[in-house]
VMD Tcl script that draws the C-alpha trace (Angstrom):
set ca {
  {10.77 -23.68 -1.31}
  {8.08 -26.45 -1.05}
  {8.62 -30.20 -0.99}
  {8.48 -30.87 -5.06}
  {11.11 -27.99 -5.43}
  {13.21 -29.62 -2.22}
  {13.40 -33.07 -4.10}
  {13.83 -32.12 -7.51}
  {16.78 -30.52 -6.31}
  {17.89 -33.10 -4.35}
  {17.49 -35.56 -7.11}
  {18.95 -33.23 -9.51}
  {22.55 -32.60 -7.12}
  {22.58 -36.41 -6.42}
  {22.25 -37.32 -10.53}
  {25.52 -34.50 -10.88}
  {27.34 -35.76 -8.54}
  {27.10 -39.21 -10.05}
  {27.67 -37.71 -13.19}
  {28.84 -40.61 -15.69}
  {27.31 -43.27 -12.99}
  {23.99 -44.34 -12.44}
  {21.75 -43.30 -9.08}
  {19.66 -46.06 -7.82}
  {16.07 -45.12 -6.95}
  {16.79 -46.80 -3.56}
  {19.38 -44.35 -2.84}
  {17.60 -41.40 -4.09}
  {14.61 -42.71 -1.52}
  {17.10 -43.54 1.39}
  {18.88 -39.32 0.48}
  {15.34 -37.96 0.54}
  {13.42 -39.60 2.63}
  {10.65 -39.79 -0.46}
  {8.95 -43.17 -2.12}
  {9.87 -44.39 -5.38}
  {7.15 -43.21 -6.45}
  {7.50 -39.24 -5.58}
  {11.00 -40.03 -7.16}
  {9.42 -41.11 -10.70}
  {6.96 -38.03 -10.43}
  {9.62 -35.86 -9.90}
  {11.88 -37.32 -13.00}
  {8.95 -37.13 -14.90}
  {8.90 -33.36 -14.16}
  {12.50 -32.83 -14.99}
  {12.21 -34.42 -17.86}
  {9.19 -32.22 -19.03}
  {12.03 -29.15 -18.32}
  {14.18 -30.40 -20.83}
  {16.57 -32.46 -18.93}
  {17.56 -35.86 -20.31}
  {17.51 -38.45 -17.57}
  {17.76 -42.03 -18.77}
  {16.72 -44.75 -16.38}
  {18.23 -47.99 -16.63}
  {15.96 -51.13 -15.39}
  {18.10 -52.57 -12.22}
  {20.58 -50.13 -12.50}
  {19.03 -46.59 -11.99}
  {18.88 -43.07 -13.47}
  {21.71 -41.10 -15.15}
  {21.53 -37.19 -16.10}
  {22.73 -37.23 -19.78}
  {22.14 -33.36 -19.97}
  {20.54 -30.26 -18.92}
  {18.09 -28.18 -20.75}
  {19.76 -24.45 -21.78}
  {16.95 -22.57 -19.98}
  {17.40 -19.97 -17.13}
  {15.24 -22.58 -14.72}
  {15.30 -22.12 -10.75}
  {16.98 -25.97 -10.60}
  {19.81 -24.15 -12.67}
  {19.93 -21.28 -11.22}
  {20.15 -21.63 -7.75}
  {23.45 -23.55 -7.52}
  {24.89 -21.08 -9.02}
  {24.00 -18.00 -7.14}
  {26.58 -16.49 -4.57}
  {24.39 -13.69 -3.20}
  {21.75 -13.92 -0.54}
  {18.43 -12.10 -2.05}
  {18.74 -11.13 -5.87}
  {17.02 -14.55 -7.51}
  {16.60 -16.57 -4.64}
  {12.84 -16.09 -5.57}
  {12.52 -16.95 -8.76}
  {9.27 -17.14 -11.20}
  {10.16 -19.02 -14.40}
  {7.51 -18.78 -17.43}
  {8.14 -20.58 -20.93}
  {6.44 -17.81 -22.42}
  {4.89 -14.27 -21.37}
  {3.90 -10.99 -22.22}
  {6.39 -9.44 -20.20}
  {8.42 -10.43 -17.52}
  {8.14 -6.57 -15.70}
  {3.95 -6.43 -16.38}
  {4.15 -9.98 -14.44}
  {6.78 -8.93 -11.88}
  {4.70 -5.81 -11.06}
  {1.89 -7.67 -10.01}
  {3.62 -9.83 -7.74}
  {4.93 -6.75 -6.54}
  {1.98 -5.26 -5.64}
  {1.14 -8.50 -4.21}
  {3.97 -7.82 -1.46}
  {6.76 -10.03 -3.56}
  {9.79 -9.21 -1.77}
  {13.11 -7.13 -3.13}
  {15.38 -9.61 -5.01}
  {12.28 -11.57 -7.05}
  {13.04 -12.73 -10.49}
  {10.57 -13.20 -13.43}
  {12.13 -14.89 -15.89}
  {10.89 -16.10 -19.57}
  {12.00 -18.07 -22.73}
  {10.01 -16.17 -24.59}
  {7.79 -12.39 -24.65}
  {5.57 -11.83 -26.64}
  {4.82 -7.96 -25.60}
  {8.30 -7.24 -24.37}
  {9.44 -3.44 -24.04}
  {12.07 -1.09 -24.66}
  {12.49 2.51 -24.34}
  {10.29 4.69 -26.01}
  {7.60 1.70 -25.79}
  {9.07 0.21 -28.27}
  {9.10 -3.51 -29.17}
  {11.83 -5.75 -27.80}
  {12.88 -8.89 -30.31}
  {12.03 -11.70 -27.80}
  {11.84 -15.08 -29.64}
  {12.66 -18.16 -27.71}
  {14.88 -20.55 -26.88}
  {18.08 -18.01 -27.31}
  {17.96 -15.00 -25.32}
  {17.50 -13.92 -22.18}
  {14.40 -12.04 -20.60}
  {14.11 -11.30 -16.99}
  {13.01 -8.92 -14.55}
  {14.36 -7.90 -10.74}
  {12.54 -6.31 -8.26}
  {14.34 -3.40 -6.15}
  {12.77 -2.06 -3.21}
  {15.40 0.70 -2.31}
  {14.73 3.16 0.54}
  {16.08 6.39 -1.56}
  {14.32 9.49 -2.83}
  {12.68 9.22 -6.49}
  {15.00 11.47 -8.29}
  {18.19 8.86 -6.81}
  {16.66 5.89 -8.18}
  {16.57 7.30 -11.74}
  {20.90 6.16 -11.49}
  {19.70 2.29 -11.17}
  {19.94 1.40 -15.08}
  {23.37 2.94 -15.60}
  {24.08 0.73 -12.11}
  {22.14 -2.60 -13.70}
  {24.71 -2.07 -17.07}
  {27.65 -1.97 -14.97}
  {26.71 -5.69 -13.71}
  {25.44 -6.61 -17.24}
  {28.65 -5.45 -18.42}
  {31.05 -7.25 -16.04}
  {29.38 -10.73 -16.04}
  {29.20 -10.74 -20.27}
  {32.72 -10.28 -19.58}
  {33.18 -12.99 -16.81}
  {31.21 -15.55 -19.20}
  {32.68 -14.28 -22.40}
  {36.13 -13.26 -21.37}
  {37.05 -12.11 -24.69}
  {34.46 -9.51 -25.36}
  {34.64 -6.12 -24.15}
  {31.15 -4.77 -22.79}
  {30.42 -0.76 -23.28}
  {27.87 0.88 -21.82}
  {25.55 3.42 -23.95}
  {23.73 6.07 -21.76}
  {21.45 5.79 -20.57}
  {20.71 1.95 -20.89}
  {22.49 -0.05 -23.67}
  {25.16 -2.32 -23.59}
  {27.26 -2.44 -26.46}
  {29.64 -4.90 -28.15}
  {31.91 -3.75 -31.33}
  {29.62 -1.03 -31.35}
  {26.35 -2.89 -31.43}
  {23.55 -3.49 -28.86}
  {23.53 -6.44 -27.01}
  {21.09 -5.70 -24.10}
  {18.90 -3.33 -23.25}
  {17.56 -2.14 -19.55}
  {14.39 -0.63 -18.82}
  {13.31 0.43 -15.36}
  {9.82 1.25 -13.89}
  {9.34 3.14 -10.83}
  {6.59 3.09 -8.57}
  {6.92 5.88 -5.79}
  {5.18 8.69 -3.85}
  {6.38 12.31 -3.72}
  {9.62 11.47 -1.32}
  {9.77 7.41 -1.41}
  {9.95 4.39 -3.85}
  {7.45 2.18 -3.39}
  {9.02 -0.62 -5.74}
  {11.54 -0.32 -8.78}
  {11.02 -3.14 -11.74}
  {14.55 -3.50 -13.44}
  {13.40 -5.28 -16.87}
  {16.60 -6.40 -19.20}
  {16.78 -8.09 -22.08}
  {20.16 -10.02 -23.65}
  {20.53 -11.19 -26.60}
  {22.72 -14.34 -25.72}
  {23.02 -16.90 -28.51}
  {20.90 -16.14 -31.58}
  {22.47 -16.67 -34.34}
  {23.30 -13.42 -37.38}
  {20.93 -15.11 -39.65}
  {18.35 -14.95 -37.07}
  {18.22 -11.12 -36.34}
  {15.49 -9.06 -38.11}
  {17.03 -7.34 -40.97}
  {16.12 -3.72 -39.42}
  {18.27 -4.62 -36.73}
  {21.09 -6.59 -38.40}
  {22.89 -3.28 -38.68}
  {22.87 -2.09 -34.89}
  {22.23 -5.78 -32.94}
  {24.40 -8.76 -31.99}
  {24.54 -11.26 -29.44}
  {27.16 -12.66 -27.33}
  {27.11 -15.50 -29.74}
  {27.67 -13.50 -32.90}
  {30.56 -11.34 -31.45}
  {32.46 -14.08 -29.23}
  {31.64 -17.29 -32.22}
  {30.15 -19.88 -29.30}
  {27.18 -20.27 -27.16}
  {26.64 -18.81 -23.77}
  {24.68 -21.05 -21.06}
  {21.75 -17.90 -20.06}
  {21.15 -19.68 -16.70}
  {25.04 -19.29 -16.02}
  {24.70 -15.82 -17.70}
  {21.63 -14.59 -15.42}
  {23.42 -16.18 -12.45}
  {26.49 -14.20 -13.12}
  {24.39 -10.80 -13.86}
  {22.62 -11.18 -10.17}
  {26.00 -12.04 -8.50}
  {27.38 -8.71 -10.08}
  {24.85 -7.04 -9.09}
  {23.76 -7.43 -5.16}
  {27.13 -5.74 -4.19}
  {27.20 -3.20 -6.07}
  {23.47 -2.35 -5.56}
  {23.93 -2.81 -1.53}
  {26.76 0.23 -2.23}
  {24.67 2.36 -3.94}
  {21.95 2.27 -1.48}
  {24.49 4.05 0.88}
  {26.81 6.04 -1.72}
  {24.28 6.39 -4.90}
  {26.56 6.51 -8.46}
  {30.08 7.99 -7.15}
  {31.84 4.55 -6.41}
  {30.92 3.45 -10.85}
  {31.92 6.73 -11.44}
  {35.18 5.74 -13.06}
  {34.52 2.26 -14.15}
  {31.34 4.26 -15.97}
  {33.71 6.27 -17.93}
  {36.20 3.31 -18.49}
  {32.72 1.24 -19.98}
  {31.45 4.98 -22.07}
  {30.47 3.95 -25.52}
  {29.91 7.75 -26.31}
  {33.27 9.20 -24.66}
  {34.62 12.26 -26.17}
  {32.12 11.41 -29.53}
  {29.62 14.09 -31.22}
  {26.40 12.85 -30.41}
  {22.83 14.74 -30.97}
  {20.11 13.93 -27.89}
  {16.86 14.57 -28.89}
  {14.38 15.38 -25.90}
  {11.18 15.97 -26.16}
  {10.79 18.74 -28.61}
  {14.47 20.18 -28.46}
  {17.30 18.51 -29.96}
  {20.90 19.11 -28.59}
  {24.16 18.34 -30.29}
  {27.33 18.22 -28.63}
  {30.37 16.18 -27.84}
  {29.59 13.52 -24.48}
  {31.95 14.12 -21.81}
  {31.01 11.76 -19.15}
  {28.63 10.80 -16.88}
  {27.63 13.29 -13.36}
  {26.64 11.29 -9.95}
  {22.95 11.83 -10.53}
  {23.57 9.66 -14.05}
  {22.97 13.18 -16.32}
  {24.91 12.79 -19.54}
  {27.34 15.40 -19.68}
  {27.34 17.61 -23.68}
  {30.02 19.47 -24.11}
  {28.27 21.90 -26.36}
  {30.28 24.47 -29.21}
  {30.65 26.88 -26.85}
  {32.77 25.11 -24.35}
  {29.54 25.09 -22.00}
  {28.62 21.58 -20.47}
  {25.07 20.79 -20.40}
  {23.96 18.04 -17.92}
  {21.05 15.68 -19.53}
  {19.04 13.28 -17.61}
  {16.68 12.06 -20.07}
  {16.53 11.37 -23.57}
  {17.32 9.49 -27.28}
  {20.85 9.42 -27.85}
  {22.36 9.26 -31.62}
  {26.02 9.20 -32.81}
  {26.67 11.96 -35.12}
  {28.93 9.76 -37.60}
  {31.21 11.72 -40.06}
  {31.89 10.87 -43.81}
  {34.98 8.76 -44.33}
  {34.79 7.41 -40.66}
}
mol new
graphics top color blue
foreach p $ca { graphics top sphere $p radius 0.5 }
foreach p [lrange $ca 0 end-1] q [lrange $ca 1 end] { graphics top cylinder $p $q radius 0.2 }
display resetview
């Protein structure tokens, strides 16, 4: 962290614990060791954030509030874990936070690096299809993995990245119940609410780097939702009726997830096993998976350790999937 980061900080945790009192600028200097000057350049650059610091003539400076954006001076407090977001890259707007986070990857970035953005302009889902990223509401971010496991292990990671997803929507949002949708949706009432995309970089027995892209739709509003996805989106404002703070949100996701990550680098998928089919959004429902040219049709039954979806087909045989499109076979009067 350099010195500008250091004292915007510092001015930032002195201003909150005042909160409701004013901070002189001679005590700001005399905590930071910094002029008036660097002080004033430094509100000057919080305020450019989005934070609302008023400064009183003889008096000092008081934080009347902080902008709702997932910035490293919000973040950080809030973090619990020792690597995941503790390098953080914050962009108003992008093309896509995993295109950006590869480069810095192949830059030597190290594992636990966060690109972040309030807005994408090419972001992507599955299928390379386009993600709804406008700005201001969701939120768009990207972790880098560097886990020393075989290819074929790492293919597990986004049914691993929904199980954190899953338990901090719930730790923020304590009345919604978060499902998972193999192999990489999270669901809400039956509706998406973020999606997970993960790009691999590795050589015929090693990863070289895994990008974990996610997107979450936090607090746009129904009104705001394109009308091809009004049917089959919602955010954590639409299904729980109030906002959701996305640097509290992203803090929460990253705390969920270093543990259980550091336990699948030794144990892979076994120890989610059960909490993976207490989170199934498919469980025990007729589903058709279309793969490439084949299309199979069966009823899910679980997830296996190496994250195959498990179709129970007619014939009582169970095939295991690894990859593919997912629908729910809905029946008439249902």
């Amino acid at each position: 962290m350099n010195k500008n980061h250091d004292a915007a900080f510092g001015i930032l945790r002195a201003l909150r614990d005042s909160v409701g009192c004013d901070v002189s600028g001679e005590s700001l200097r005399s905590q930071l060791g910094i002029s008036r000057a660097a002080i004033w350049k430094q509100i000057e650059r919080l305020r450019a954030q989005g934070y609302k610091i008023e400064a009183r003539t003889r008096s000092g400076y008081r934080l009347i509030a902080s902008p709702d954006t997932p910035l490293e001076t919000e973040l950080a407090p809030l973090l619990t874990v020792r690597r995941m977001g503790r390098r953080l890259h914050y962009s108003a707007r992008t093309d896509s936070t995993s295109l950006q986070l590869d480069k810095l990857a192949e830059a030597g970035a190290p594992e636990g690096s966060v690109v972040v953005a309030d807005e994408q302009t090419a972001g992507r889902g599955r299928m390379a299809r386009t993600w709804f990223s406008p700005p201001g509401v969701n939120l768009y971010f990207s972790l880098l993995l560097r886990p020393r496991v075989a290819p074929a292990a790492a293919t597990t990671l986004p049914l691993l990245a929904g199980l954190a997803v899953a338990r901090a929507v719930e730790r923020v949002a304590p009345k919604l119940k978060a499902r998972i949708k193999w192999p990489n949706d999270i669901q809400i009432g039956g509706r998406k609410v973020c999606g997970i995309l993960c790009d691999m970089q590795a050589e015929a027995d090693s990863v070289r780097h895994v990008i974990v892209g996610l997107g979450v739709n936090v607090n746009l509003a129904a009104g705001e939702l394109p009308p091809e996805l009004a049917h089959r989106a919602t955010s954590l404002r639409i299904a729980g009726g109030s906002r959701v703070s996305r640097a509290v949100l992203l803090a929460a996701i990253l705390n969920m997830f270093e543990p259980a990550y550091e336990s699948w680098c030794v144990d892979g998928l076994a120890p989610f096993l059960e909490e993976l089919r207490a989170r199934d959004a498919l469980a025990g429902r007729r589903v058709t998976l279309e793969q490439f040219q084949h299309r199979h049709s069966g009823r899910a039954a679980g997830v296996a350790p190496d994250g195959a979806l498990l179709l129970e087909m007619d014939n009582g045989s169970i095939l295991p999937v690894l990859s593919g499109d997912v629908h729910v076979a809905y029946q008439r009067g249902r």
